[in-house]
C-alpha positions in Angstrom: -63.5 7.7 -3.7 -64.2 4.6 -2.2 -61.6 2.2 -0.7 -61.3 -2.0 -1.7 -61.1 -3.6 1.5 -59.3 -7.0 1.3 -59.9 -9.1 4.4 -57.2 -12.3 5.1 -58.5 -14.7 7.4 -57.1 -18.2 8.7 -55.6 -20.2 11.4 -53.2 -18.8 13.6 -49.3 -18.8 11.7 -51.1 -19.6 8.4 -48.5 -16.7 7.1 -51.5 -13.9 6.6 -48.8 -10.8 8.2 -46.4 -12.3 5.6 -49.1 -11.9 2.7 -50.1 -8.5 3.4 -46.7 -7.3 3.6 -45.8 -9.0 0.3 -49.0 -7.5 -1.3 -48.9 -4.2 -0.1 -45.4 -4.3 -1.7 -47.0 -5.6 -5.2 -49.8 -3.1 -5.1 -47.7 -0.2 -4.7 -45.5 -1.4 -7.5 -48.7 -0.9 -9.7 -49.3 2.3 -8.3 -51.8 2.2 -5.5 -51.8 3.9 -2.4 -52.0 1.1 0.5 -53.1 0.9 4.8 -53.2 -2.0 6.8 -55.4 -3.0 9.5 -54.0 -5.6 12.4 -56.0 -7.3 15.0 -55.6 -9.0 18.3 -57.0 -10.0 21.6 -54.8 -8.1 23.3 -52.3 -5.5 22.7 -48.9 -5.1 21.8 -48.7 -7.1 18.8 -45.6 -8.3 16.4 -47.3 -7.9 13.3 -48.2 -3.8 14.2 -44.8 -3.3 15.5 -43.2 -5.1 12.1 -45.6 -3.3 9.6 -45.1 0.4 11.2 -41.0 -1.0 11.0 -41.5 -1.1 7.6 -42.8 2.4 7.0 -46.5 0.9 6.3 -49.3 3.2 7.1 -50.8 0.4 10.2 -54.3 0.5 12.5 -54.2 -1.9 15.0 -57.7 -2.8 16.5 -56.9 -4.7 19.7 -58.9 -6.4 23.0 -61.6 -8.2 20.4 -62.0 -9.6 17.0 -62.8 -7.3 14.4 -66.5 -8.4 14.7 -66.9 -8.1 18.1 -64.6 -4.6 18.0 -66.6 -3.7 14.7 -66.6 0.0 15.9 -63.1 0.1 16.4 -62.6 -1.6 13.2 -64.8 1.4 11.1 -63.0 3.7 12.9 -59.8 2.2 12.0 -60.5 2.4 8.6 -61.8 5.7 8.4 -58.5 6.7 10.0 -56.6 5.2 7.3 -58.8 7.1 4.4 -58.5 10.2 6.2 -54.9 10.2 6.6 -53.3 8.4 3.5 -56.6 7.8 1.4 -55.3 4.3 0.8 -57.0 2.9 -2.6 -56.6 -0.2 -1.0 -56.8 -1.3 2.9 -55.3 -5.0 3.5 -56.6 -6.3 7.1 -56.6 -9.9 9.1 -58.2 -10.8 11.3 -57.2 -13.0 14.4 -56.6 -16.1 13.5 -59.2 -18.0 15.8 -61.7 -15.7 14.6 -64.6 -17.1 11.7 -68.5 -16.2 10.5 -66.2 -13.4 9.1 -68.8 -12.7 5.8 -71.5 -12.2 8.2 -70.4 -10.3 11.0 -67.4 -8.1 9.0 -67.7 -8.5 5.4 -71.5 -7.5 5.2 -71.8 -5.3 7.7 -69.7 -3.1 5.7 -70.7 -3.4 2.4 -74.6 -2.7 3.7 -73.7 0.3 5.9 -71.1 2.0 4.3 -71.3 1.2 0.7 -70.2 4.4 0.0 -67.3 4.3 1.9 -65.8 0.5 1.1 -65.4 -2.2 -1.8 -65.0 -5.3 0.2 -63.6 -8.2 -2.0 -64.5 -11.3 -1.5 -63.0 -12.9 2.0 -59.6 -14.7 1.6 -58.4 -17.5 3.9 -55.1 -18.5 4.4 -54.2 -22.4 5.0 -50.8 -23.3 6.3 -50.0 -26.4 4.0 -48.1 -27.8 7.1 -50.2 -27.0 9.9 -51.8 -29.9 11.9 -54.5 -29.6 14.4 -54.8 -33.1 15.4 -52.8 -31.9 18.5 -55.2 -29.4 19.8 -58.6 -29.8 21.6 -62.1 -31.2 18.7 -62.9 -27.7 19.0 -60.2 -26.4 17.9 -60.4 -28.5 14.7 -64.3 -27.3 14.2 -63.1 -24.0 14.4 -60.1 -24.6 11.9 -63.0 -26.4 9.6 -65.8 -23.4 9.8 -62.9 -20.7 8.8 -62.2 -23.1 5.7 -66.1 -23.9 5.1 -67.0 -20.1 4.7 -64.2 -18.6 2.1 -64.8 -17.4 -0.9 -60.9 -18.0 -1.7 -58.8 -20.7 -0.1 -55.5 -19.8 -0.4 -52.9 -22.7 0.2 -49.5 -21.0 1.5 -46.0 -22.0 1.6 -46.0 -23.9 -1.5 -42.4 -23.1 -1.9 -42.0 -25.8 1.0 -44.2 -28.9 -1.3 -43.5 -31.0 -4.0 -45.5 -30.0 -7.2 -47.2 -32.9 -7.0 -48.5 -32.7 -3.3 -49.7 -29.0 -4.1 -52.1 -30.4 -7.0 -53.0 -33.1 -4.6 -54.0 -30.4 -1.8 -55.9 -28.7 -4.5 -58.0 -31.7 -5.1 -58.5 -32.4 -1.6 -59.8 -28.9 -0.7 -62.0 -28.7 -4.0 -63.8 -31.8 -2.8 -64.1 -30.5 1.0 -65.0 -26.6 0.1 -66.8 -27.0 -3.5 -67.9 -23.4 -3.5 -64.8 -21.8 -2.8 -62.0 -20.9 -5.3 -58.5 -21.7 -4.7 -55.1 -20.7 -5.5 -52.0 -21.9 -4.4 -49.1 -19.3 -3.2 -46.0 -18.4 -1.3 -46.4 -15.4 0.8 -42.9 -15.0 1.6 -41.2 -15.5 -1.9 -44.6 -14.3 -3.5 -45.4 -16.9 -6.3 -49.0 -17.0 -7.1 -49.6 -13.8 -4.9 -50.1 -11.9 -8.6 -53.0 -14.0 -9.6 -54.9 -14.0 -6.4 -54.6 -10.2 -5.9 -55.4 -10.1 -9.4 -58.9 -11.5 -8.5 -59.6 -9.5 -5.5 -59.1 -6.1 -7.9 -61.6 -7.5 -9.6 -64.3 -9.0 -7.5 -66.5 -8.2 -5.0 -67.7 -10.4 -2.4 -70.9 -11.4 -3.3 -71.1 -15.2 -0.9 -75.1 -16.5 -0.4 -73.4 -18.9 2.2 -74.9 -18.2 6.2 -71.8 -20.4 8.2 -73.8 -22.9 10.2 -71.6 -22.0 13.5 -72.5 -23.4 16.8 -71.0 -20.4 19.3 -70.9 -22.4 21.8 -68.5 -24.6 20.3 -66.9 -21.8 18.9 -66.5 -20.1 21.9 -64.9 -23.2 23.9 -62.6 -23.1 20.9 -61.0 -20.0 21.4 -61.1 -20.8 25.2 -58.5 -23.8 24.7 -56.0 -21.2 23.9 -54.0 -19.3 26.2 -53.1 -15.9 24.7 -49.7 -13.7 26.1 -48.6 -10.4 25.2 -45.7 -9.2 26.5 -43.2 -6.4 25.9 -40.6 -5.2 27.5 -36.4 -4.7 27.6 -33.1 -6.6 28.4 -30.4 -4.7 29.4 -26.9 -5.9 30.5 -23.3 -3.6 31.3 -21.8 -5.5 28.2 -22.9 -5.7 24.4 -24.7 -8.8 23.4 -26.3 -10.1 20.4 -29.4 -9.6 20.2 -30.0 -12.1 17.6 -28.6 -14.8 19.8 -30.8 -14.1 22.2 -34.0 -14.1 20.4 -33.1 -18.1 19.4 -32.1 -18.8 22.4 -35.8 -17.4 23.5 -37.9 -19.1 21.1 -35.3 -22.3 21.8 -36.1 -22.7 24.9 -39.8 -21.8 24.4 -40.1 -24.6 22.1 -38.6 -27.6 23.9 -40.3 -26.4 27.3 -43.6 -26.5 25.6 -42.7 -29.7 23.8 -41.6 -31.4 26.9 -44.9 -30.3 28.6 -46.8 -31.2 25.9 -48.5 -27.9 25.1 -49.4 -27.9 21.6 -48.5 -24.0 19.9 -50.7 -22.2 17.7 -48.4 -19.6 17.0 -45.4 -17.6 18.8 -43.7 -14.9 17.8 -41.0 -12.4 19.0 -40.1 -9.0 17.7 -36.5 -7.6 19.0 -34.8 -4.1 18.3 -31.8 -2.1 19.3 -30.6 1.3 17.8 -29.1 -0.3 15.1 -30.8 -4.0 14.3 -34.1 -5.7 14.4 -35.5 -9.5 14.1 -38.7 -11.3 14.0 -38.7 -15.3 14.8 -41.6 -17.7 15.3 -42.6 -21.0 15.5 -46.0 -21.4 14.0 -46.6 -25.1 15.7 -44.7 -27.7 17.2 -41.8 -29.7 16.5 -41.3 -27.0 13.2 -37.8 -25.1 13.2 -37.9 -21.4 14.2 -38.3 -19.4 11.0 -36.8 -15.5 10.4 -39.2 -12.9 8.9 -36.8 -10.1 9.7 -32.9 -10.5 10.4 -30.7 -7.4 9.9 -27.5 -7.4 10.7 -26.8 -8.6 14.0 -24.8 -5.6 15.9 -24.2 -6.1 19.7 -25.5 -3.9 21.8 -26.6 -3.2 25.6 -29.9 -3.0 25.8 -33.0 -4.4 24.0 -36.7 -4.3 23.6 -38.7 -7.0 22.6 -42.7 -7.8 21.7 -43.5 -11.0 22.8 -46.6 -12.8 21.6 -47.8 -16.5 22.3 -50.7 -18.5 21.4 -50.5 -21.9 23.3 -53.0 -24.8 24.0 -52.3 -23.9 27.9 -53.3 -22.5 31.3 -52.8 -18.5 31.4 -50.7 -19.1 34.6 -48.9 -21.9 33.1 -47.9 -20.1 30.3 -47.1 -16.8 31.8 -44.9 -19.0 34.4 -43.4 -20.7 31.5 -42.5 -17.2 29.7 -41.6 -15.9 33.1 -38.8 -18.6 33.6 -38.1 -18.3 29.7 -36.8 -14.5 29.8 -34.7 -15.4 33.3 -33.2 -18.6 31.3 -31.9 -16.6 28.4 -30.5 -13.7 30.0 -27.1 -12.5 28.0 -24.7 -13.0 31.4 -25.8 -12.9 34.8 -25.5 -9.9 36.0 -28.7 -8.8 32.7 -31.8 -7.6 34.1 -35.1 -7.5 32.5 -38.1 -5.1 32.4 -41.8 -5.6 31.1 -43.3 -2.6 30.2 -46.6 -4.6 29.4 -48.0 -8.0 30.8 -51.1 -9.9 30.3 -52.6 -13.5 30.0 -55.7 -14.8 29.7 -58.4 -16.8 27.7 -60.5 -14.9 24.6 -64.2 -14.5 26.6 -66.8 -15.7 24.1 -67.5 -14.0 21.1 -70.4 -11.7 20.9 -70.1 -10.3 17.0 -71.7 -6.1 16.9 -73.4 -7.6 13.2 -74.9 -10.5 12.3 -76.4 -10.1 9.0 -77.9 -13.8 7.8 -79.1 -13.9 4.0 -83.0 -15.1 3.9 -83.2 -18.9 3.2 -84.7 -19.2 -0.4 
């Protein structure tokens, strides 16, 4: 039996963990067996560590892009249909990553068409996200991931007037002529029916080669300083542990506000025994929003997944995250502990597949 591989790119915070959860959620409501597939630079991520929360059958390809990792990525998938023979595997990519139908999408359906139905590549815009901060290259790169899609998906609708949604509609048919689009919510699932609707139904089948310049692409990803961190908090008294994830991403914000690092996406995952949370600020100057918040039990210890994606120096972020985890300590007497540390700038892409249609 084969599996239908459904592959959600876009922009960094464009919402894609939110949509996979929320469709994964739908698809087993109709009666299909789902797997997931995360992706990073680095390890240690959030989303993984929030999907496997949720009792999701999760691969996590990490230290590339799924096109540069494409190994890693087959063999993520094969683990998934050997273990839960998921009808269905929902993946993203990272969210600086594009040429996606060429290096990804093809490269499976040529190879392994026995193994994969690949629908046609989804990506995710952030209605609110704004790139005019960040680096020229940054904005190519946000403009190629948009240019190749076979469905542009605009997200977080629920936050828009009606008539600024039909507007944004307009604007992106005009733009992207060849690519279908659909406006959703991923996190109170309007419009997420109809789109999954279409990749049950479609294969991808796009005659586009993205004109990419790597170079640019490459300096793109470069402007980008990427942290993952994990680690625990520990103190002789109970504390909240919600408190002290906003306090966190608090002070996070209005130090990289102040130094005028614009954010492409952070995130932070906290647990104890009893509770968990996820935060993040998906860009700057917007509030801190919750994609998990149980109830918020003290306790004395706690471990947390840090990730950040900043417009900054690696050791200007990692000082700044340093200083952050001192500054929000429950009392003074805490102490803290990462159990995994790294910083650095994505090297350049160098995609396993590159499979170019002939020019007619």
């Amino acid at each position: 039996m084969k599996t239908r591989l459904i592959i959600v790119g876009g922009f960094l915070g464009a919402g894609k963990t939110t949509l996979l959860l929320e469709s994964a959620r739908q698809l087993v409501a109709r009666g299909y067996r789902v797997g997931l597939v995360t992706n990073d630079q680095g390890k240690d991520l959030v989303d993984t560590k929030l999907i496997s929360q949720q009792r999701w059958p999760v691969e996590e390809v990490s230290g590339g892009c799924f096109c540069c990792s494409f190994p890693d990525l087959y063999q993520s998938l094969s683990q998934l249909q050997d273990t839960v023979q998921p009808d269905i595997v929902l993946a993203e990519p990272v969210g600086s990553c594009t040429d996606l139908v060429s290096t990804v999408l093809r490269p499976l359906a040529t190879y392994y068409p026995g193994q994969f139905e690949v629908a046609p590549l989804t990506v995710l815009l952030d209605a609110s996200r704004d790139v005019d901060p960040f680096p020229e290259t940054v904005s190519y790169l946000f403009d190629k991931q948009l240019a190749e899609a076979e469905f542009i998906l605009l997200n977080k609708i629920d936050l828009l007037k009606s008539d600024t949604v039909k507007n944004w509609i307009g604007s992106l048919g005009k733009q992207y002529p060849h690519a279908q689009k659909l406006a959703i919510s991923s996190r109170s699932g309007e419009g997420v029916e109809a789109w999954l609707d279409r990749m049950l139904g479609q294969n991808s089948t796009s005659p586009l080669n993205l004109d990419v310049d790597y170079g640019i692409y490459a300096e793109a990803e470069a402007e980008l300083g990427w942290l993952n961190a994990k680690g625990l908090v520990r103190d002789s008294q109970p504390f909240s542990a919600q408190t002290w994830s906003h306090q966190l991403l608090d002070y996070l914000s209005t130090r990289l506000t102040t130094e005028r690092l614009p954010i492409a996406h952070v995130k932070v995952h906290v647990s104890t025994p009893a509770t968990a949370f996820k935060a993040s600020l998906t860009q700057t100057g917007i509030p801190l929003s919750w994609d998990v918040a149980s109830e918020d039990v003290s306790a004395d210890e706690l471990e947390f997944i840090l990730n950040l994606r900043v417009n900054a120096d690696p050791q200007q972020l990692e000082q700044i995250v340093q200083d952050a985890i001192e500054a929000v300590k429950p009392s003074a007497s805490a102490r803290h502990y990462f159990t995994h540390f790294e910083c650095f700038k994505p090297l350049p892409p160098r995609p396993t597949h590159r499979l170019i249609l002939p020019t007619p």
